[in-house]
ZATIPA-114152 format. One record per residue: residue in one letter; x, y, z of N, C-alpha, C, O in turn. Coordinates in steps of 0.02 Angstrom, whole numbers, plus 50000, padded with zeros to 5 digits. Atoms other than C-alpha are relative to their C-alpha. Example, Ala and Ser with C-alpha at 12.3 -4.5 7.8 and 13.67 -1.06 7.14 Angstrom:
! residues 2
A500454994150000506154977550390500455006050000500975005950033;S499584994149997506844994750357499615005550037499865011050045;
END
This chain:
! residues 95
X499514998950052491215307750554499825006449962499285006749932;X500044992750043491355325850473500184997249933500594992849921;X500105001150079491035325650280500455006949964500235012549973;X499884993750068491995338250151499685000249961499554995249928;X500304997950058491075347550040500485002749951500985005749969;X499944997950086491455351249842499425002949982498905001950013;X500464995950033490455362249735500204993949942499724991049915;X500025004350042491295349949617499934989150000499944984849957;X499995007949969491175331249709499635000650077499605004450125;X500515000149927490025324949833500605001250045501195002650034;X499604999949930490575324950020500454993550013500144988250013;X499545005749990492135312550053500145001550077500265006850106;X499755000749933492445305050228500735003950044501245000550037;X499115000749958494125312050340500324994750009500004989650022;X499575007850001495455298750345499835000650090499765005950119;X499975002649941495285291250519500704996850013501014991949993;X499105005649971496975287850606499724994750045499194994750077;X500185006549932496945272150713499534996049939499944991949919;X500505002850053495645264750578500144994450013500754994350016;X499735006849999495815246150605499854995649925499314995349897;X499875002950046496365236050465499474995449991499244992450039;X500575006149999495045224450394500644994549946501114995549907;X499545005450065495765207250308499735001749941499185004449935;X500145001350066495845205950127499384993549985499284989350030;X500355005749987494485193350057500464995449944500994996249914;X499475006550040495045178049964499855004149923500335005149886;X499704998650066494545185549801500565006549995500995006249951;X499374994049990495735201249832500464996750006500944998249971;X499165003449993497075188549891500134996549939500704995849917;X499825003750062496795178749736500265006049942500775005749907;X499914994050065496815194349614500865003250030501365004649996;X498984998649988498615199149712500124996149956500174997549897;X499395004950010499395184949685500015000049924500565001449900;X499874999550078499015184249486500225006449997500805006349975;X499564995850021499505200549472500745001450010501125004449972;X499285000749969501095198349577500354993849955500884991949981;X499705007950000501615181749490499825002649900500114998649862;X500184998550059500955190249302499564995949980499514997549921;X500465004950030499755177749260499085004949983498585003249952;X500624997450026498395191249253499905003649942499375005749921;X499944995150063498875200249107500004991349949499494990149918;X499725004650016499575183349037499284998449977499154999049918;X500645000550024497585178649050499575003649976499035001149961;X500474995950015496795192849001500394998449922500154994749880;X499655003150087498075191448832499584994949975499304996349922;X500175004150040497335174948801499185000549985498884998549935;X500824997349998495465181048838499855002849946499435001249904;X500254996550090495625194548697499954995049933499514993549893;X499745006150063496615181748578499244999349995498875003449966;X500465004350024495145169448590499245005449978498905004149929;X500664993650030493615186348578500225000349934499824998449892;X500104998050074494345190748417499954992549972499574992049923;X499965005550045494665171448367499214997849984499024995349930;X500645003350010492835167148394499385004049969498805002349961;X500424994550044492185183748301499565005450050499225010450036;X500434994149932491435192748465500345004149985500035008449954;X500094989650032492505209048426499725002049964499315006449976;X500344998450050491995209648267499245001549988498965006049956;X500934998249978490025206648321500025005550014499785009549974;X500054994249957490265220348441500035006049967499655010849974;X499894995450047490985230048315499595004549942499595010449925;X500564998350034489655229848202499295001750020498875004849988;X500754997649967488145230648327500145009750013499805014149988;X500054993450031488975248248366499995003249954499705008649961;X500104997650045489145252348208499295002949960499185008149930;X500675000950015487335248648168499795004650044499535008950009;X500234994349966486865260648306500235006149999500005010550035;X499794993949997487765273648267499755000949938499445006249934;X500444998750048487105271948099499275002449996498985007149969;X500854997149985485365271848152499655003650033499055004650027;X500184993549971485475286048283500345005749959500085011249956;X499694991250018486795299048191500464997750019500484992950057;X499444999149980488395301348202500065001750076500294999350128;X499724993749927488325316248321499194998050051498975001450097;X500715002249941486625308448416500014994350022499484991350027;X500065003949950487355294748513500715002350043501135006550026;X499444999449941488595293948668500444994150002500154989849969;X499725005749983489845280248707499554998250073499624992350088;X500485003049953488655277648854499514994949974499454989049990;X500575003450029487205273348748500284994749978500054989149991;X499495006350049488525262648641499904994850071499494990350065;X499705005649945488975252248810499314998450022499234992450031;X500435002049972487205253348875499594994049942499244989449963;X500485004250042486445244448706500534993849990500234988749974;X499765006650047487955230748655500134997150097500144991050103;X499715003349912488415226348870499474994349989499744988849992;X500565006449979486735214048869500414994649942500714989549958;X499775003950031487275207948697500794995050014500834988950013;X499285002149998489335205448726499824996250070500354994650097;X499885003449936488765196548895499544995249985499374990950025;X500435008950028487645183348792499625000650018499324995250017;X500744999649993486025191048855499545004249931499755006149877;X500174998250046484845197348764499765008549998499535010850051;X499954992449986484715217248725499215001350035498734997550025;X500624996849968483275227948837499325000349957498815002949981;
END
């Protein structure tokens, strides 16, 4: 398989004609069908609802806050942000 080069993006494959189709797996067929049928938005709606009802935005809200306080304004990233509250907002505990 020949690779393209970028000066700005790695090397990406050539499309292959003939390519044989692989099946979908069941979670891909499941994630269709809610999106085809709306029920995935429908659940994600009620997902937020209940985050703010149970005060997790608000946590979240304030753990960045607190870090942006305690690095600087202009001396953190939204990286760092996601890399320090992701353990917390997923109920583990930070690094």
């Amino acid at each position: 398989m020949k690779l393209k080069a970028s000066v700005n993006r790695p090397p990406t494959p050539d499309v292959v004609e003939n390519a044989p189709e692989r099946e979908p797996t069941l979670q891909e067929l499941i994630n269709i069908k809610l999106i085809e049928t709306g029920e995935k938005e429908r659940l994600m709606e009620l997902l937020r609802e209940r985050l703010v009802d149970c005060g997790w935005k608000d946590e979240m809200k304030a753990l960045c806050r607190a870090v942006v306080k305690k690095k600087g304004r202009n001396n953190v990233t939204v990286d760092e942000l996601v890399h320090v509250i992701t353990p917390k907002g997923r109920g583990q505990e930070n690094p």
